[in-house]
C-alpha positions in Angstrom: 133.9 129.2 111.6 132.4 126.4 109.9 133.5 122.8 111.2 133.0 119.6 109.4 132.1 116.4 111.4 134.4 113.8 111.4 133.9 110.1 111.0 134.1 109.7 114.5 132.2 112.6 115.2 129.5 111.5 113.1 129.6 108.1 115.0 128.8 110.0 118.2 125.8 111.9 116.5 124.3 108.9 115.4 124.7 107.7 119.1 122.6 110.7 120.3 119.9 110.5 117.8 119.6 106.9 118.7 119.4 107.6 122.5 116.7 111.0 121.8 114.4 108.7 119.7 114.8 105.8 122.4 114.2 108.7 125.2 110.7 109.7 123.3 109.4 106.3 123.4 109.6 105.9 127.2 107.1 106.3 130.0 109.4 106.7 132.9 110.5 110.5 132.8 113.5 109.8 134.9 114.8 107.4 132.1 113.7 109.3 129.7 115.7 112.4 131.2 118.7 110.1 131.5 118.5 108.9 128.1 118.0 113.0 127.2 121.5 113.6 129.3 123.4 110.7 127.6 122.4 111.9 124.5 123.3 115.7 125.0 127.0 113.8 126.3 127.2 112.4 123.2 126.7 115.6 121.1 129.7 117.0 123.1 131.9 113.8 122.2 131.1 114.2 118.7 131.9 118.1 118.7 135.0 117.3 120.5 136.0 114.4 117.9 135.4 116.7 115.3 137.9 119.4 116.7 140.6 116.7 117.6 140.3 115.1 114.6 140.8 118.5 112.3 143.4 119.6 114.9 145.4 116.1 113.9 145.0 116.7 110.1 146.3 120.0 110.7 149.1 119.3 112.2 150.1 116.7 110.0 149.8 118.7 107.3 152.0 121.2 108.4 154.4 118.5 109.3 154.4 117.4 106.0 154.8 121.1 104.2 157.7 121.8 106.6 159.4 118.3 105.8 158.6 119.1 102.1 160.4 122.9 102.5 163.6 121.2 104.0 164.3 119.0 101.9 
């Protein structure tokens, strides 16, 4: 199953890639690895976004599709 990254979710990539490319420019591993670890957080976050957000818009939807049928 293919799923599309949210706004949000796209936010929290952008975090990561910002914290890897930070992480590559240092000298001090143990930063470095930190920075690594925040970023592989942040990947998580945005996966998670993504699901919550097209869980929402699903249930919305079929909120609205019931309210439609009942009327």
């Amino acid at each position: 199953m293919m799923l599309q990254i949210s706004p949000r979710g796209r936010q929290y990539l952008k975090t990561a890639e910002t914290l890897l490319r930070t992480a590559k420019t240092m000298t001090d591993r143990a930063v470095a690895g930190q920075l690594k670890a925040l970023a592989d957080d942040y990947e998580r976050r945005a996966a998670k976004a993504s699901r919550d957000d097209a869980d929402k818009a699903s249930a919305r939807l079929a909120y609205n599709v019931e309210r439609a049928w009942s009327a």
